[in-house]
C-alpha positions as CSV (number, residue, x, y, z in Angstrom):
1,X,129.7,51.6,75.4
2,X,127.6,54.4,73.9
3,X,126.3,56.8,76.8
4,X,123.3,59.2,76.3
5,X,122.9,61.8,78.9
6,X,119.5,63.1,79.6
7,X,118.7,66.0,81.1
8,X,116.4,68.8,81.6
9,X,115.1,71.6,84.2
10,X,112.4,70.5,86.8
11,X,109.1,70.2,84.7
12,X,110.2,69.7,81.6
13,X,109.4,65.9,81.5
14,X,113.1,64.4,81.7
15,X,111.9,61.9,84.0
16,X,108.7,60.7,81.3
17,X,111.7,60.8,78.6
18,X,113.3,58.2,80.9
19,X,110.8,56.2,81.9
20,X,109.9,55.8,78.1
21,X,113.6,54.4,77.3
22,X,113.1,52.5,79.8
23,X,109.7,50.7,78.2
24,X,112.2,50.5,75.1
25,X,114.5,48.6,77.2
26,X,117.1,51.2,77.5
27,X,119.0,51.1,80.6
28,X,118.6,54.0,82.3
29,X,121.3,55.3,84.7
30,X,119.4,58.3,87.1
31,X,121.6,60.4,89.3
32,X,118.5,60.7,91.2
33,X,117.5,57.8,92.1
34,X,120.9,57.0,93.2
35,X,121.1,59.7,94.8
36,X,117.9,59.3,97.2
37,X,119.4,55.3,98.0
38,X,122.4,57.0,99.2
39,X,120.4,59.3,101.6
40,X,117.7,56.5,102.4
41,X,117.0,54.9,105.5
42,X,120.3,54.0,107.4
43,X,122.7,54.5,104.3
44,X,126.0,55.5,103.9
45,X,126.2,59.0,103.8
46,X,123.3,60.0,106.2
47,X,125.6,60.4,109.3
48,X,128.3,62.3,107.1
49,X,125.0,64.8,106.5
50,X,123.9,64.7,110.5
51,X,127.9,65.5,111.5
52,X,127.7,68.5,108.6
53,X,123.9,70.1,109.4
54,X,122.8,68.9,112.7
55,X,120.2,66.0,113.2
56,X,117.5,68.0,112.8
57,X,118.0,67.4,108.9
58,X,117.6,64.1,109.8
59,X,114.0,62.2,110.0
60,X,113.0,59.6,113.1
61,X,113.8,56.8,110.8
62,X,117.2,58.0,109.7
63,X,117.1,59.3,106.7
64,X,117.7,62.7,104.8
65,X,114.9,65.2,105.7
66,X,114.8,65.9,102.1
67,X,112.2,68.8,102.4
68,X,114.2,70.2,105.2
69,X,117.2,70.3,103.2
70,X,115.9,71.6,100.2
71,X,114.3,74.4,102.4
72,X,118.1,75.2,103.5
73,X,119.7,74.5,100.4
74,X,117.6,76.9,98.0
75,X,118.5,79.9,100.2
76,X,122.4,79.3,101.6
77,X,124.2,78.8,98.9
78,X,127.0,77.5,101.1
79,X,125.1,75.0,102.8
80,X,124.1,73.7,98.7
81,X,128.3,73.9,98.7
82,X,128.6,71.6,101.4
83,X,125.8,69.0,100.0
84,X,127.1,69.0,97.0
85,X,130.4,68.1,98.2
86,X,129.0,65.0,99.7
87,X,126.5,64.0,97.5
88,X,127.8,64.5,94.3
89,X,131.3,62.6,94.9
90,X,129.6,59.7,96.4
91,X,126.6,59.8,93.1
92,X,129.1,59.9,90.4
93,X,131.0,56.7,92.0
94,X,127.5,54.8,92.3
95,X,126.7,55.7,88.9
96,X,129.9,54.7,87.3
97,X,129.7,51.1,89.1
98,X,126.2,50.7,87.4
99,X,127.5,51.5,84.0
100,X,130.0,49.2,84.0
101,X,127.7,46.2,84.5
102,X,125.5,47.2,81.6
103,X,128.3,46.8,79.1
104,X,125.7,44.4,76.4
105,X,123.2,47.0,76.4
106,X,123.1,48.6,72.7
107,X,123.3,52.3,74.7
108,X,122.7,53.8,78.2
109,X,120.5,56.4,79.6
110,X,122.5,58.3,82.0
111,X,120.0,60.7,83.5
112,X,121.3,63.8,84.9
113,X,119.5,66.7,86.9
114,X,122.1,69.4,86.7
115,X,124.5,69.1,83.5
116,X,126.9,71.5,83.6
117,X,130.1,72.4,81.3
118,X,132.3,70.8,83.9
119,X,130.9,68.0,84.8
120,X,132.8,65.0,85.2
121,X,130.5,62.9,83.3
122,X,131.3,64.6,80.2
123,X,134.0,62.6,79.4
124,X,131.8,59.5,79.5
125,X,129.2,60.8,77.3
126,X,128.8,60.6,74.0
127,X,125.7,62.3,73.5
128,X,123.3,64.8,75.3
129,X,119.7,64.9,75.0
130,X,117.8,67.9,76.8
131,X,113.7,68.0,77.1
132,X,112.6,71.6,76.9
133,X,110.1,73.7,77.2
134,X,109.7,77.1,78.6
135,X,109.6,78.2,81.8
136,X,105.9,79.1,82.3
137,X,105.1,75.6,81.5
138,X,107.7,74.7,83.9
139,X,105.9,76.2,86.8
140,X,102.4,75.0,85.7
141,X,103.9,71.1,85.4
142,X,105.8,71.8,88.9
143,X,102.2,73.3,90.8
144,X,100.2,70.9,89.5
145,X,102.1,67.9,90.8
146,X,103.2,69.4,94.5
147,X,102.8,71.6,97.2
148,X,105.6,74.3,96.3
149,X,104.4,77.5,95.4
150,X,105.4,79.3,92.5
151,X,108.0,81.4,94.3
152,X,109.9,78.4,95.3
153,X,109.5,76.5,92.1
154,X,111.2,79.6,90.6
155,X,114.2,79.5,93.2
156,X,114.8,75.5,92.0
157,X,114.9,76.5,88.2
158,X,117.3,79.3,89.3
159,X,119.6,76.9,91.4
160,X,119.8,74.9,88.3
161,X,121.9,74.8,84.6
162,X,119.9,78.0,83.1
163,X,118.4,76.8,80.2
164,X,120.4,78.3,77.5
165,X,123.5,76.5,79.1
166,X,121.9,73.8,79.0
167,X,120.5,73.8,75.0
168,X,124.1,75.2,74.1
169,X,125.0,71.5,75.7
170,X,122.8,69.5,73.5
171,X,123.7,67.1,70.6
172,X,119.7,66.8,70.2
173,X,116.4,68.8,71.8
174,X,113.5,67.3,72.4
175,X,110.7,70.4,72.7
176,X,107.6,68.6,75.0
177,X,105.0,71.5,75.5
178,X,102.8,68.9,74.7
179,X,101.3,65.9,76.0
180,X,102.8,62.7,76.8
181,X,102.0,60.5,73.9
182,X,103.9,63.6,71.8
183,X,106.6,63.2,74.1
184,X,106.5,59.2,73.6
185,X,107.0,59.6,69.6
186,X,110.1,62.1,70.2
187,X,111.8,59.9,72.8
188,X,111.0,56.6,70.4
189,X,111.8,58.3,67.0
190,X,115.3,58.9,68.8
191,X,115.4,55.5,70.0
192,X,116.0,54.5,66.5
193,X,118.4,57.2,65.4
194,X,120.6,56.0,68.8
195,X,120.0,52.3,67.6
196,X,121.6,52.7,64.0
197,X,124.7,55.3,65.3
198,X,125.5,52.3,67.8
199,X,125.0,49.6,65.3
200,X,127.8,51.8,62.9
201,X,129.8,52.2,65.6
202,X,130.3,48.7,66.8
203,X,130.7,48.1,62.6
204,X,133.2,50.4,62.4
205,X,135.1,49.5,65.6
């Protein structure tokens, strides 16, 4: 099973790189996905957050206040300690299950938020893409999409990998301060380099 992990800050078009795999008919594995069904209406781990923060974090229909949260998280670095130590546990086991039942695809997208030099999916990887671009675009992408002002769209790219961590991580960069059909050539002209390294791989194994 060949694993490709994407990731990227917050504007730098990770989640266009994924959908795009997906038209390719990639799998795609995304922490954050799974990690909103896991805070969702009624699931598992929304009591486990209301016994830790207080029901307030919680919304009328019982599920995460995820602005409310984010709020607390991005200025308590403790309380981000305490999410992550429920979230994160619970994600990686999610994620795991859903790889194993994609074992015929030719390779999995395993898209990942906050890659950092030790995470435990590293072992599973084989290769990490990052989608870059600097961090003016960043905030331009970020304001132009939401509500968050440009101080707090600052305070998440400082909550997450810094960028040169995250390019010092990287088997291949994929630079997208461009538009989305550029972005759609890089993601499918790596499409087929993944395709033939899989196709030696299974050859040689």
């Amino acid at each position: 099973m060949y694993i490709v992990a994407l990731t990227g800050g917050i504007g730098c078009g990770k989640s266009e790189a994924a959908t795009v795999f997906a038209d390719l008919s990639i799998p795609v594995v995304d922490l954050d996905v799974i990690a909103h069904q896991l805070t969702a209406e009624n699931a598992p781990l929304v009591n486990t957050i209301a016994n830790t923060f207080g029901k307030s974090f919680i919304t009328d229909n019982a599920a995460l206040d995820r602005n409310k949260m984010r709020e607390l998280v991005f200025n308590d670095d403790e309380a981000r300690e305490q999410l992550n130590a429920i979230l994160h546990p619970a994600i990686y086991e999610a994620a795991m299950q859903q790889i194993q039942t994609l074992q015929d695809a030719p390779y999995i997208i395993l898209s990942i938020p906050l890659l950092t030099p030790n995470s435990p999916y590293l072992p599973s990887i084989n290769r990490v893409l990052t989608i870059d671009c600097d961090e003016a675009t960043q905030i331009a992408r970020v304001k132009d999409r939401s509500q968050l002002s440009e101080a707090a769209i600052k305070n998440i790219i400082a909550s997450q990998t810094p960028r040169q961590t995250r390019l010092e991580m990287s088997d291949d960069i994929i630079k997208n301060d461009g538009n989305i059909e550029g972005l759609r050539q890089k993601v499918e002209n790596l499409h087929q380099k993944y395709i033939k390294t899989c196709i030696v791989n299974k050859t040689i194994s």
